[in-house]
C-alpha positions in Angstrom: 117.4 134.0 -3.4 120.2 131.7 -2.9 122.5 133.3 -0.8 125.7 130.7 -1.8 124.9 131.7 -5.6 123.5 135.7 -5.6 126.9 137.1 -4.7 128.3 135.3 -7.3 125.7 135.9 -9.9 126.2 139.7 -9.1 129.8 139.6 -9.5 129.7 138.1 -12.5 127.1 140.4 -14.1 128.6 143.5 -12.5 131.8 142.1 -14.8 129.6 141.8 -17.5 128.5 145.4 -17.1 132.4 147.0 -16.7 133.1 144.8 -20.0 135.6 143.2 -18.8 136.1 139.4 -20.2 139.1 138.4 -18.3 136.9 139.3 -14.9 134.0 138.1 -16.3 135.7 134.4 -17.3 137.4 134.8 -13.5 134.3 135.2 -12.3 132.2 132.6 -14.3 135.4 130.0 -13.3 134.7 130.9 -9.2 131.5 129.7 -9.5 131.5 125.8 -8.2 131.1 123.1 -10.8 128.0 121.2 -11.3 125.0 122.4 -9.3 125.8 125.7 -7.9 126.7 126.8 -11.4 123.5 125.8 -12.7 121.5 127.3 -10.3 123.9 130.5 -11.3 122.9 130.3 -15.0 119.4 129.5 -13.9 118.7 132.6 -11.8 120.3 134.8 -14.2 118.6 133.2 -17.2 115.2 134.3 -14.9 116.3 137.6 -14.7 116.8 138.1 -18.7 113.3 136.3 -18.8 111.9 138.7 -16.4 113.3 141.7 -17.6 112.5 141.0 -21.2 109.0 140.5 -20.2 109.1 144.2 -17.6 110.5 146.2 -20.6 108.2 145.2 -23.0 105.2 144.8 -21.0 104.8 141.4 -21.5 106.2 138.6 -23.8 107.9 140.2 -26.8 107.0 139.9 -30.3 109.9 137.9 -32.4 110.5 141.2 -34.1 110.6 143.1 -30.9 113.8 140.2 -29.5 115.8 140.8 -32.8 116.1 144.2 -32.3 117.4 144.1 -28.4 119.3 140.9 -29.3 121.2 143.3 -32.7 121.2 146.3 -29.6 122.8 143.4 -27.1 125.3 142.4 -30.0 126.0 145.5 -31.1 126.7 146.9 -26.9 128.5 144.3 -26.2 131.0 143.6 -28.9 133.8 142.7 -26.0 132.0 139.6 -25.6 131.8 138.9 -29.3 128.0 137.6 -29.5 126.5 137.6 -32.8 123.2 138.8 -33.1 121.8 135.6 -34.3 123.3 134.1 -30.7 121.4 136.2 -28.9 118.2 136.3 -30.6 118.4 132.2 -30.5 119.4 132.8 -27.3 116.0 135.2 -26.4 113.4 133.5 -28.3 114.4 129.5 -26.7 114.0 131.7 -23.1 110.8 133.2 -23.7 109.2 130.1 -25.5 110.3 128.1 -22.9 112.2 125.8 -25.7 114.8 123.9 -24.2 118.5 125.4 -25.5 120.1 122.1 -26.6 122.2 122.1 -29.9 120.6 125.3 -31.0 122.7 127.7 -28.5 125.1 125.0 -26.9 125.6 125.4 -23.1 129.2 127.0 -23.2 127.5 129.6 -25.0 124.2 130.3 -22.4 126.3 130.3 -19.6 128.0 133.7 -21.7 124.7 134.9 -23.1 123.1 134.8 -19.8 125.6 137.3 -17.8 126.1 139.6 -21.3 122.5 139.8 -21.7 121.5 140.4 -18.2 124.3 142.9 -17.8 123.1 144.7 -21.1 119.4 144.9 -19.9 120.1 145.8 -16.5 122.5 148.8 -17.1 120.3 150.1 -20.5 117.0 149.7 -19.3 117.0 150.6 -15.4 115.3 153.6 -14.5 116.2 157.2 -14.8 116.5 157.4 -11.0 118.3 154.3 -10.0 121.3 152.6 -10.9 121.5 148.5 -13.1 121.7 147.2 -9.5 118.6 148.8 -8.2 116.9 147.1 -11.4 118.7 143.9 -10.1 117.6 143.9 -6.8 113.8 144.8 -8.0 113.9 142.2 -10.4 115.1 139.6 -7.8 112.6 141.0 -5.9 109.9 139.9 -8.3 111.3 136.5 -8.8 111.1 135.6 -5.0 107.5 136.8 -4.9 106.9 134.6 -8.3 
């Protein structure tokens, strides 16, 4: 992991996770412009990729990402995603379609941290907490 970018990334998604927007946007406007920002969005795009994949055991069917993207709409109201958003969101990410006009990229760099924040703190473990999902899904990405 990037150690310049993963405290960030975690502060941002623990934001997420409290449902706070005003830390959330304080936290998304910390991150440096251009690169290290994208290497933000980037690593915790991977993690709602990986996760999406660790819940379902394996790549989900198009019916199986509406119904966590109308869960992730519906959990995270604060934020005000639609459920459309996030299932364009889910199904560009795990066909590996580029984003483009279809989700525009004010609204990934949002989606990301709500949906990674949603998955990680609804779908960890009985025994552990979002951020022991978060540091075993980082896990797996740097042995990917």
């Amino acid at each position: 992991m990037d150690p310049e970018i993963e405290p960030l990334v975690r502060d941002a998604i623990h934001a997420a996770v409290i449902r706070d927007f005003d830390v959330l946007d304080e936290r998304l406007q910390a991150l440096p412009a251009g690169e290290p920002t994208a290497r933000a969005v980037e690593l915790t795009t991977a993690l709602v990729y990986l996760i999406m994949i660790d819940i379902h055991n394996g790549k989900p069917t198009e019916e199986e990402i509406r119904g966590v993207a109308a869960e992730i709409a519906r959990g995270e109201a604060w934020a005000a995603p639609t459920a459309e958003e996030v299932t364009s969101y889910l199904v560009r990410l795990l066909n590996g379609q580029p984003f483009g006009t279809e989700v525009p990229s004010e609204n990934v760099v949002i989606l990301a941290f709500v949906c990674a924040a949603n998955l990680l703190s609804s779908c960890h473990r009985d025994d552990e907490e979002w951020w022991d999902y978060l540091d075993r899904a980082e896990a797996a990405l740097e042995a990917a």
